[in-house]
Structure formats: C-alpha cells, structure tokens
DRENDO-1510 file (C-alpha; in Angstrom, 1 decimal, always signed):
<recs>
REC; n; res; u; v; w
REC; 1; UNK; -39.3; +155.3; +89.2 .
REC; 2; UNK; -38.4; +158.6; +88.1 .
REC; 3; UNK; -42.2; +158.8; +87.1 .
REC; 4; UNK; -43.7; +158.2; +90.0 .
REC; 5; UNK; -41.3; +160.2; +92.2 .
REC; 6; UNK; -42.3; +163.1; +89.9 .
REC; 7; UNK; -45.6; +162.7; +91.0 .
REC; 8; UNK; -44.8; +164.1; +94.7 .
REC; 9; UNK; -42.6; +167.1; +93.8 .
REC; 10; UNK; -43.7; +170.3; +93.7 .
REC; 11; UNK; -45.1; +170.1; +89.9 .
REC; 12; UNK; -46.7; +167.0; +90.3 .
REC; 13; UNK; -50.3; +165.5; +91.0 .
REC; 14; UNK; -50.0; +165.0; +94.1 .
REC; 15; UNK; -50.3; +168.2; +96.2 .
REC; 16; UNK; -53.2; +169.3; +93.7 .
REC; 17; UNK; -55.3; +166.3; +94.6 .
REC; 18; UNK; -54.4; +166.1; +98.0 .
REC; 19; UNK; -56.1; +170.2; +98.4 .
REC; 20; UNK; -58.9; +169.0; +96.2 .
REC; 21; UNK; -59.8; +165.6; +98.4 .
REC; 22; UNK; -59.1; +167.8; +101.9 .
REC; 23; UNK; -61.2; +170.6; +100.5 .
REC; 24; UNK; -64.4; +167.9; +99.4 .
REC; 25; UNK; -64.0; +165.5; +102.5 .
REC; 26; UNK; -63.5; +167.8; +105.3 .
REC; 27; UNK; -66.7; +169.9; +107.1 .
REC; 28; UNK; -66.2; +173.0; +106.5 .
REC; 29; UNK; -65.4; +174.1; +109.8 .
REC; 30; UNK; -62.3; +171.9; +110.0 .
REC; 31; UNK; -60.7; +173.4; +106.8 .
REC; 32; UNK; -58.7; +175.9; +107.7 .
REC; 33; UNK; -56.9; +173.5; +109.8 .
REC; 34; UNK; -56.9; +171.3; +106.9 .
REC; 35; UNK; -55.0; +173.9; +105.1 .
REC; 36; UNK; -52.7; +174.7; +108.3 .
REC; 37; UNK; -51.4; +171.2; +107.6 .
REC; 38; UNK; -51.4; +171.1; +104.2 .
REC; 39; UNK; -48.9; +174.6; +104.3 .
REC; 40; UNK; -47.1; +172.5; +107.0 .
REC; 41; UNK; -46.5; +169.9; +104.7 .
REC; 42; UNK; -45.5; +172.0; +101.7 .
REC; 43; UNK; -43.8; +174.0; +103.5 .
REC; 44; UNK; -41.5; +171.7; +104.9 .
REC; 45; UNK; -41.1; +169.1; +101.9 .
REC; 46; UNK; -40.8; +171.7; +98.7 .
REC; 47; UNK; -37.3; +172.5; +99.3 .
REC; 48; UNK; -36.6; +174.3; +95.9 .
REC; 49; UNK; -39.5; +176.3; +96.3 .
REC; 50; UNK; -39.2; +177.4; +99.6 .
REC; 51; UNK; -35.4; +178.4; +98.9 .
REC; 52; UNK; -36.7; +180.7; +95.8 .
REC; 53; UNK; -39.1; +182.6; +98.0 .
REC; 54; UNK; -36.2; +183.3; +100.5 .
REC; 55; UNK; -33.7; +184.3; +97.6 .
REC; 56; UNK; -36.8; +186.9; +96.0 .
REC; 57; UNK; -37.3; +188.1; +99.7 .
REC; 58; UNK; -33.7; +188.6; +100.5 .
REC; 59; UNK; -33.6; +191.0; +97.5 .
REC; 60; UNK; -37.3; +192.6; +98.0 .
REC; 61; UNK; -35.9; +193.8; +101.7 .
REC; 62; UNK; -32.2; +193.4; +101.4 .
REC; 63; UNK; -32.1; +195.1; +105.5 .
REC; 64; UNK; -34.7; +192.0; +106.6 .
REC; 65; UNK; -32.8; +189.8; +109.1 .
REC; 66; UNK; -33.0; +185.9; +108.5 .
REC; 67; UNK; -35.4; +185.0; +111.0 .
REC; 68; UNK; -37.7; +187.7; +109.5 .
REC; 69; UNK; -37.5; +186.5; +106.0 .
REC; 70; UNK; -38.1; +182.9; +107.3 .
REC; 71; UNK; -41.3; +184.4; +108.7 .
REC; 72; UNK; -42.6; +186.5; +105.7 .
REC; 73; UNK; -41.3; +183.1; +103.6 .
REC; 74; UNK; -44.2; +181.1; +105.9 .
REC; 75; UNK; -46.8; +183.9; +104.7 .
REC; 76; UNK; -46.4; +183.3; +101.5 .
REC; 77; UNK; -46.7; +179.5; +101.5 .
REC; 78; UNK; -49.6; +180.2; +103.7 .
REC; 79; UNK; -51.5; +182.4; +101.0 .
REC; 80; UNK; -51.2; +180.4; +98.6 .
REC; 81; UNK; -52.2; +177.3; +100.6 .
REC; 82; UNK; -55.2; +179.2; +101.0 .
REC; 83; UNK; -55.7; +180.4; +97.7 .
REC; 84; UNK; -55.4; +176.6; +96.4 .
REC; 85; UNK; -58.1; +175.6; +99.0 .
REC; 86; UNK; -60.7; +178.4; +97.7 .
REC; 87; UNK; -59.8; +177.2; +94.1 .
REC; 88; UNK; -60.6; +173.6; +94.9 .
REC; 89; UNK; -64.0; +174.5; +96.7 .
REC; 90; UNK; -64.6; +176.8; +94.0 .
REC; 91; UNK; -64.8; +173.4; +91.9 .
REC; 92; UNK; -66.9; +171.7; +93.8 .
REC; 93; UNK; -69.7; +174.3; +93.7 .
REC; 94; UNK; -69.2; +176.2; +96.9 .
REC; 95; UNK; -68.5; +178.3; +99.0 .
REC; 96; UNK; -69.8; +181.5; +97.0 .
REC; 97; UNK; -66.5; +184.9; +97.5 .
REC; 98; UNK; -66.9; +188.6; +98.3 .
REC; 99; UNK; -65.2; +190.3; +95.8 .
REC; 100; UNK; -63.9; +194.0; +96.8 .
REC; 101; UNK; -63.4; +195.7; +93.5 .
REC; 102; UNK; -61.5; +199.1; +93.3 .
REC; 103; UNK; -60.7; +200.7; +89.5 .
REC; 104; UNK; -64.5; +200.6; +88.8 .
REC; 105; UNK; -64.2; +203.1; +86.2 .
REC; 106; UNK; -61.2; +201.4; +84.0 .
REC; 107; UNK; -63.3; +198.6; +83.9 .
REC; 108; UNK; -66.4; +200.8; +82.8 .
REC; 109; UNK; -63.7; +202.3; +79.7 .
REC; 110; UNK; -62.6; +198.9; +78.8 .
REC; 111; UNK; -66.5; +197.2; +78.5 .
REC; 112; UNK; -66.6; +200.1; +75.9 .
REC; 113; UNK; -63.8; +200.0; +73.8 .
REC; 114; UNK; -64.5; +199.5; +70.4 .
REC; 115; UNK; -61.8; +196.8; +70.1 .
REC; 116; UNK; -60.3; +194.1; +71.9 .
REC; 117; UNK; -58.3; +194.6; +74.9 .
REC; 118; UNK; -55.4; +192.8; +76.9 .
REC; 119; UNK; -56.0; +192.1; +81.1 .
REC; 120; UNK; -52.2; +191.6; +82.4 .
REC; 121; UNK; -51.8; +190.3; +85.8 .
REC; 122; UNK; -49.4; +188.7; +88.0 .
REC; 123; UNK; -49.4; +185.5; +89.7 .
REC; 124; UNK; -51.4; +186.6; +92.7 .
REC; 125; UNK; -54.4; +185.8; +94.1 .
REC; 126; UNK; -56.9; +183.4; +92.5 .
REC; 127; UNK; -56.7; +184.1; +88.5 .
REC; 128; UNK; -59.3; +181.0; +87.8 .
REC; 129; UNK; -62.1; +182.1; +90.3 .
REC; 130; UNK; -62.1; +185.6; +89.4 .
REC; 131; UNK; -62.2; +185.4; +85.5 .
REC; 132; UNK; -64.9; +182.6; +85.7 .
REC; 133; UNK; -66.8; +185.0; +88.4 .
REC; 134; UNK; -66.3; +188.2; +86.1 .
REC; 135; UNK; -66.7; +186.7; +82.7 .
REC; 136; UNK; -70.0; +188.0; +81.8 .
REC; 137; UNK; -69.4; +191.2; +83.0 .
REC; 138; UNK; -67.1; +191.9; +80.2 .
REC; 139; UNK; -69.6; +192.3; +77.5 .
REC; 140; UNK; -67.4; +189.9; +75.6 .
REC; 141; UNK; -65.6; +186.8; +75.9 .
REC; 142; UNK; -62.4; +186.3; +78.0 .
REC; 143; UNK; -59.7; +184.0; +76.9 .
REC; 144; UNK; -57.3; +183.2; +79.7 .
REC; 145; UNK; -53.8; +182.2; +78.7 .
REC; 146; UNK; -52.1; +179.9; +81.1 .
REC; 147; UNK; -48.8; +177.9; +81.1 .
REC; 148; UNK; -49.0; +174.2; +80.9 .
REC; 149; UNK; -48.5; +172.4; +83.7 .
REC; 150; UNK; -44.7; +171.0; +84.0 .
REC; 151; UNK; -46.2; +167.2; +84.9 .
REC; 152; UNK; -48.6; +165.9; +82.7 .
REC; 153; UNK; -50.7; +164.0; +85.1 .
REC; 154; UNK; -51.5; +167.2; +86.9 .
REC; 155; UNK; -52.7; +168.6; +83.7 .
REC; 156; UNK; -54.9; +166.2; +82.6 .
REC; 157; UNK; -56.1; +166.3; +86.3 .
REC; 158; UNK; -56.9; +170.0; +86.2 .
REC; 159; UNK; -58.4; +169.5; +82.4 .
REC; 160; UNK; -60.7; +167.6; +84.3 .
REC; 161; UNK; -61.5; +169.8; +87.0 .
REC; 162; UNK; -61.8; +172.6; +84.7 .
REC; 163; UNK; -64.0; +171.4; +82.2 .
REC; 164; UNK; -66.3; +170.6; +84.8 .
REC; 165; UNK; -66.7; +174.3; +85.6 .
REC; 166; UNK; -66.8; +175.7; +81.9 .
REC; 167; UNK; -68.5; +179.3; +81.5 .
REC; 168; UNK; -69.9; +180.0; +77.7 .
REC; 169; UNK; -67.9; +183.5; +78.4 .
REC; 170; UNK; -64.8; +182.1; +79.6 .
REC; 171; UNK; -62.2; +180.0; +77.8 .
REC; 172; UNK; -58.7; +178.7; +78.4 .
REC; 173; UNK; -55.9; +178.6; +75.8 .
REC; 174; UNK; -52.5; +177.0; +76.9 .
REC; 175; UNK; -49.0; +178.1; +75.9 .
REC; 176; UNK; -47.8; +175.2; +73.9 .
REC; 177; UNK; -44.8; +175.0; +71.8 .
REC; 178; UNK; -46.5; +174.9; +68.3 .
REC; 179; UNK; -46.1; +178.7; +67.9 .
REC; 180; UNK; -50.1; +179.4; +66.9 .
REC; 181; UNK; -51.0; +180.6; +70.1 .
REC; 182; UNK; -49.7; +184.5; +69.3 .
REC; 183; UNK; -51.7; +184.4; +65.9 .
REC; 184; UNK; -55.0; +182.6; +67.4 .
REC; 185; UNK; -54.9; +185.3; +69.9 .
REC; 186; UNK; -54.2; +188.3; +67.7 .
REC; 187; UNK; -57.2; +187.2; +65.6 .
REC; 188; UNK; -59.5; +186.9; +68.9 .
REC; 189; UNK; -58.4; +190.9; +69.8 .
REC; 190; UNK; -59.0; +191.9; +66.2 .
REC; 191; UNK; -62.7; +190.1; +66.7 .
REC; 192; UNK; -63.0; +192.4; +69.8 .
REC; 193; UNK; -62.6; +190.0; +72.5 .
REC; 194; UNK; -60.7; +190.0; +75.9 .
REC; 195; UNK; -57.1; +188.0; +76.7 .
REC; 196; UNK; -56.3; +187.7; +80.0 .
REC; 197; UNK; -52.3; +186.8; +80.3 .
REC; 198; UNK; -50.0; +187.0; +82.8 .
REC; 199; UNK; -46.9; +188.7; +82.7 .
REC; 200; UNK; -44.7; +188.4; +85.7 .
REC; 201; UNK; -43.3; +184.9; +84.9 .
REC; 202; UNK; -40.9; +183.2; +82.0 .
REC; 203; UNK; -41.4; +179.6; +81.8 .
REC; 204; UNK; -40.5; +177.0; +79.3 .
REC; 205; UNK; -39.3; +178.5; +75.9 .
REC; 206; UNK; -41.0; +181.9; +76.4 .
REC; 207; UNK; -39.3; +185.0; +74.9 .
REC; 208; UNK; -38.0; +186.9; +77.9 .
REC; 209; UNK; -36.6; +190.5; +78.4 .
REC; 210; UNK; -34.1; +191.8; +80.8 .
REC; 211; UNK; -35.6; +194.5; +82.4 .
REC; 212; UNK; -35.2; +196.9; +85.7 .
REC; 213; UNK; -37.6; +196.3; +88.3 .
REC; 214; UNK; -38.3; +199.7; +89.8 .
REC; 215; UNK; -37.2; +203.7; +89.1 .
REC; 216; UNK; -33.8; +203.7; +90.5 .
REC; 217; UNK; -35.4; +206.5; +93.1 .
REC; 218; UNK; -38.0; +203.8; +94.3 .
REC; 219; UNK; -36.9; +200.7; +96.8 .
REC; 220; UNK; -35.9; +198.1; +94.1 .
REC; 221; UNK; -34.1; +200.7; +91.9 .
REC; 222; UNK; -30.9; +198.4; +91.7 .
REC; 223; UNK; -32.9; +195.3; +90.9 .
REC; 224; UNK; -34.0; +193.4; +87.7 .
REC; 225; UNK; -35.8; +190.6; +86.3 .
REC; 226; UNK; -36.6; +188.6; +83.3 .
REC; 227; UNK; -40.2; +189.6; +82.0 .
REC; 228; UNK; -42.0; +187.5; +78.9 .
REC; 229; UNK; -42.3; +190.1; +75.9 .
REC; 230; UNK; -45.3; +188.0; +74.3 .
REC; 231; UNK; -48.0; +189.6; +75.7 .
REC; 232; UNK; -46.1; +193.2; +74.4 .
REC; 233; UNK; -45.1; +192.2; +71.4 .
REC; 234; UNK; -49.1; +190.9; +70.9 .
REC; 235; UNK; -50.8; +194.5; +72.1 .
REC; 236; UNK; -48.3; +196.0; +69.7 .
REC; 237; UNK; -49.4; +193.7; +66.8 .
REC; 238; UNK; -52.7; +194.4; +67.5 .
REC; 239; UNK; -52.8; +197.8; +68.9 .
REC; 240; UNK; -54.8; +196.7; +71.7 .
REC; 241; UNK; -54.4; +198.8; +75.3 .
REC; 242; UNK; -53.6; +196.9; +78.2 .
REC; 243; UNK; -55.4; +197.0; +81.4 .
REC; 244; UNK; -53.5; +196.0; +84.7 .
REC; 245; UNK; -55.1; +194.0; +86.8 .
REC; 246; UNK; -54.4; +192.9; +90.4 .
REC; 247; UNK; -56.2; +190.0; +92.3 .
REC; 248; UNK; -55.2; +189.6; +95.9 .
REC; 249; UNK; -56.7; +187.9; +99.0 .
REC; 250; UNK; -58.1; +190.1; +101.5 .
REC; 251; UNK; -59.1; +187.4; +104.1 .
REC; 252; UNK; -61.2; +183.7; +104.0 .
REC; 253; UNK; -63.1; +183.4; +100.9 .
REC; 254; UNK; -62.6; +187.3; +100.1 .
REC; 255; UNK; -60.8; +189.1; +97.8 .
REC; 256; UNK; -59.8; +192.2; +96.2 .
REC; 257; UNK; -59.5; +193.1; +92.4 .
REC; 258; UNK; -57.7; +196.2; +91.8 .
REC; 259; UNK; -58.4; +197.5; +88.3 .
REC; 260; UNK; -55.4; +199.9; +86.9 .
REC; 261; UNK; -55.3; +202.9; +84.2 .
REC; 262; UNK; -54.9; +201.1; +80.9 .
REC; 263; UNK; -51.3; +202.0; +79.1 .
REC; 264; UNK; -50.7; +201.1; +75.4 .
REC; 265; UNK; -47.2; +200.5; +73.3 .
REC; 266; UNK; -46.2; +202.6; +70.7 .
REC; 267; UNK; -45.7; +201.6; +67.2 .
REC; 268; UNK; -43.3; +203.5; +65.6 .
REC; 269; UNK; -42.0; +201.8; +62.6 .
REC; 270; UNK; -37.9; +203.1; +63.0 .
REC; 271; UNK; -38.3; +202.4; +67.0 .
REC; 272; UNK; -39.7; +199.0; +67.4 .
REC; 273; UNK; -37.0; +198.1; +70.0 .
REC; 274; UNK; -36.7; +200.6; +71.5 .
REC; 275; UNK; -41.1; +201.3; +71.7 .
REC; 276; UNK; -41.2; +197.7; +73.7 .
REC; 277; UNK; -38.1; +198.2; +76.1 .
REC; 278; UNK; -40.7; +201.6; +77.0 .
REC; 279; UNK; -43.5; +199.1; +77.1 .
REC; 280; UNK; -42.3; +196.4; +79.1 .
REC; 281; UNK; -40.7; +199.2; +81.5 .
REC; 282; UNK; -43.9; +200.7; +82.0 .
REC; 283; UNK; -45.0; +197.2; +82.8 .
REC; 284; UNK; -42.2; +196.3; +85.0 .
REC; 285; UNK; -42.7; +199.8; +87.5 .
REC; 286; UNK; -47.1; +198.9; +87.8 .
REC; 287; UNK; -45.9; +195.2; +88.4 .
REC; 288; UNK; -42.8; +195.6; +91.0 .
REC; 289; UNK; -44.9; +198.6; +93.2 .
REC; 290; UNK; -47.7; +196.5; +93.5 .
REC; 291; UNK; -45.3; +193.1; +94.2 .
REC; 292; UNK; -43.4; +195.5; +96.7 .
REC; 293; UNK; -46.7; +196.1; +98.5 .
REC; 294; UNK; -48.1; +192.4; +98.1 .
REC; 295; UNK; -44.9; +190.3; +98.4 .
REC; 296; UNK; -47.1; +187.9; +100.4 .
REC; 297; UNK; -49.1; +187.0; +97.5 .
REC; 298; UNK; -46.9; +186.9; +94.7 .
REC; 299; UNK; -47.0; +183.6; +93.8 .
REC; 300; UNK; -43.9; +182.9; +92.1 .
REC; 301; UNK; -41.4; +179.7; +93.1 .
REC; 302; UNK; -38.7; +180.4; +91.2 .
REC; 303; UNK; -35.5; +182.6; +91.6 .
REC; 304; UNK; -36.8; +185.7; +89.6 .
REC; 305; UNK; -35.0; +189.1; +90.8 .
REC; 306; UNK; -31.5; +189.9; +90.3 .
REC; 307; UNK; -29.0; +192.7; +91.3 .
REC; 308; UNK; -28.0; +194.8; +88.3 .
REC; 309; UNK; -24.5; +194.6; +87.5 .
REC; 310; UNK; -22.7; +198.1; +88.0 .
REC; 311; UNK; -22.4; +199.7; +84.4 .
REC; 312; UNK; -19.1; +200.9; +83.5 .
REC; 313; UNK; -18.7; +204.6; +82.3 .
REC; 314; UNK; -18.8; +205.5; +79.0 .
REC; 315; UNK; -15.2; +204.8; +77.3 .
REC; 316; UNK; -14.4; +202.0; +80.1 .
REC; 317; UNK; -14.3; +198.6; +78.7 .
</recs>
C-alpha cells in the first residue's frame, strides 16, 4: 500500500510520466494548456512542496504580503511545469531550443584550460537539455552529477528515458552512497575533463555547511542556508577553478545560459577550514544574487533558508 501510494507523491513516477505521455500524445498546439493543467494539478495536490516554496519566499521578501507570495508561489510551480514539459519533448526528439548565451568569453577561457574544470549551477532551468545541447562544445567530455531519484521507479523510468538520448560527450554519474563518486571524479578532472555539479541543494547523506546567504549590506544579509561542501572540497583536491553557471527560461522553448567569472579555493595547508568557509562563501554571494533575481526559477521544494540567530557579544555566554 505504502508502495503504491508512493508512486503519486511528489517523488514518485507518476507526475514524471504523466508530463512525458501529455508532452508525446498532445498536438503541439494544445500543450501549453496541457501544462496549465498539469501545474493546476501539482499545484494543488503537492502540499509539502508548495508549503516549502512559500516558507523560502516568505524569507526571500520578508515585506511580501500573503496573497503576493501565494502568487509568486504559482510562478514557480508554473516554471518548472514548463521546464518538465521542454525536458520530456526534448526526449522525444523535438522541438529544437534557442539558447541566449551571455559570459561568452569565460566559456572561451575555460575550452582552454590546460586542466579539468568544475561547472556549478543551481537548480534552475533545464540542467539535462543544456549539457546534452552544449556537450561538444566543450572540447572535452562533461560528466553531470545528479542526485538519485528518492523513488526508485522513477529512476529506473528516467534511466530509461535517458539512455535513449545518450551523447558520446555527455555522461551521467549519480550520487550514491558507496563513497567512490568523489575519487572517480577527481581522477576525471586530473584527465582534464569537465564535471558539472550542482550546488544549491543537500540531499540524502551529503556533507552540508552552514553558511550566510548574502553580504549582510545586500537584501538577504540576515539569512542562511545549508550548502553541500563536496563539490569544494573536490576543486580543492584537485585544484580545478570553478565556473558558475546559470540556466534560466527566458520564454517557450527559449532559454538563457549565463556564464560567470571562474573563482578557485585556496589551498593553504595550516587554513584548510578556514580556505573552504572563503570558498563556499564566495559560492553562497554568486548563488543567493542570482536566486534573489530568479526566485521564479529556483527549483528547490524543500525548506532551505533560515534566519541567522543573533550572535552574542564577545564575553556573553
């Protein structure tokens, strides 16, 4: 019972192959209503979801009234609705995107580093579609590191649907539990080849850090969140710059990649702790500016910013 009621929640099968069949049986005229309903119907069913949106909202723009929030809450269901529905005809061979790409010239320095390079991104946009669209544009493999999926039917389903669009430039590795993954992918930067990670998310048993969101003179100062330190701790081990990378969707089929200035983490042998805190903060400020100016399309559908706790002054306990 438990089984098959985990097929309908928000993890399971059943809202990935219900986009997939809409997207393949409806003309292609009909599917944005199609995905209308389909953002109806997620909307109103995935209460835990919709809940986390409101709570990350409510402390993006604390001065929002309710209403208001319930509105921009709406937008974001409906982005991603629509980035699901371009993912699932993406699958079946069509439509083809229009990709608006700004940052042309950190893209140009990272085709000719000498060594391998990390792409960290956000939950935004369509992080599939793009690296399969971009892979051989690199000049060298990329390997995409996703999280597995929390219901196993839907990963097997999406193993499926993937393999069915493999790209000899272009290869997946999920974050299991056996512990390999950081070593396999230190060895594929010290053979000069791309990872592509997100960093914006902590699921499962991932090693997070407690970090500020934003300058304390920028909107967000007083806010924090829990950032994975893997994909740090892996540029540091393999001294390989990282390259920010933003995909958003700048209307039907059409999206925008924003290349950023890469950044790198220091090394220093008495200062490891304190080198990463600098590294993931640096990470924290490019990610929170550009999820301040995209809140719409920040993908994320669990509770993930916090108010910091007033620190007491030195000498208080």
């Amino acid at each position: 019972m438990r089984r098959w009621l985990g097929r309908y929640s928000v993890y399971g099968a059943f809202w990935t192959r219900f986009m997939h069949w809409g997207a393949a049986s409806s003309p292609r005229f009909l599917v944005p209503v199609y995905v209308l309903g389909y953002c109806l119907l997620f909307f109103l069913a995935c209460a835990p979801p919709r809940r986390a949106v409101l709570s990350n909202l409510q402390r993006l723009f604390p001065h929002l009234s309710a209403p208001a929030r319930w509105w921009r809450c709406w937008r974001v269901f409906w982005q991603f609705s629509c980035v699901q529905a371009d993912a699932a005809t993406a699958q079946l061979g069509e439509p083809m995107f229009a990709w608006e790409v700004h940052g042309l010239e950190h893209l140009d320095h990272m085709r000719h580093h000498p060594g391998g390079v990390i792409l960290i991104t956000a939950h935004m946009g369509n992080y599939d579609v793009a690296a399969r669209a971009f892979a051989g544009r690199f000049g060298r493999r990329v390997n995409a590191v996703r999280a597995p999926e929390r219901n196993a039917e839907t990963q097997a389903y999406l193993n499926r649907q993937r393999e069915d669009q493999s790209h000899p430039e272009f290869a997946i590795h999920y974050n299991l539990s056996d512990r390999l993954l950081g070593m396999r992918l230190l060895q594929l930067l010290q053979d000069g080849e791309v990872v592509a990670i997100q960093g914006d998310r902590v699921l499962f048993d991932v090693s997070p850090i407690r970090i500020d969101c934003a300058p304390p003179d920028q909107p967000g100062g007083d806010l924090e969140w829990n950032l994975p330190k893997g994909p740090l701790v892996l540029a540091s081990m393999a001294r390989a710059p990282l390259y920010p990378v933003f995909i958003t969707r700048s209307g039907w089929h059409r999206y925008r990649i924003d290349f950023e200035p890469p950044f790198e983490c220091k090394t220093r042998r008495n200062h490891r702790q304190q080198d990463l805190e600098d590294c993931v903060r640096q990470w924290s400020h490019r990610l929170f500016r550009r999820v301040y100016k995209d809140w719409d399309q920040w993908f994320v559908f669990e509770p993930a910013l916090q108010t910091r706790e007033p620190r007491s002054p030195a000498g208080e306990p």
